[in-house]
C-alpha positions in Angstrom: 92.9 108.2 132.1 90.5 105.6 133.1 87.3 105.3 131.4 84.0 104.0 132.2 81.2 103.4 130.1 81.2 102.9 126.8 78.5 103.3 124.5 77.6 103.2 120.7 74.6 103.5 118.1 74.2 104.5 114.6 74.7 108.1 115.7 78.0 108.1 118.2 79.7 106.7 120.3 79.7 107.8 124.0 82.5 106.9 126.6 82.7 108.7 130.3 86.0 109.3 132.5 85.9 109.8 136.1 85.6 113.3 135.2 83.7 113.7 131.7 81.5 112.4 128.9 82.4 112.9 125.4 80.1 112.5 122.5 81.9 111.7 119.3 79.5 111.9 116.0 80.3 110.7 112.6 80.6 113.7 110.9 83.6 114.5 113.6 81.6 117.0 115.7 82.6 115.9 119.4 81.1 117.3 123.1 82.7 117.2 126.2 80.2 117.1 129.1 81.9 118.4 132.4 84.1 121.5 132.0 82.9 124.7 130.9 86.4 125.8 129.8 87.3 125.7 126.1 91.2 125.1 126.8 90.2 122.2 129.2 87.7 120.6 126.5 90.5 120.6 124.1 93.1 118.7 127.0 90.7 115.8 127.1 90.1 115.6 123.7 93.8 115.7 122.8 94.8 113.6 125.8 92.0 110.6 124.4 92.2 111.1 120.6 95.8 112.0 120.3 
């Protein structure tokens, strides 16, 4: 997966694929801009975070 820009502040950290943005907070909470499907949201995560 190829990602784009990559962003950061005090509060998360932001990255964007072709296809999505995901926000990832330090208290773990993460959202995935781009799909409305659960089962998708949880394919990107996986396939980024492991």
């Amino acid at each position: 997966m190829h990602f784009g820009q990559v962003r950061r502040n005090e509060f998360l950290l932001s990255l964007t694929t072709e296809q999505f943005r995901l926000v990832f907070f330090h208290d773990g909470r993460t959202l995935i801009h781009g799909t409305n499907s659960i089962e998708k949201a949880k394919t990107v995560y996986y396939q980024i975070v492991g």
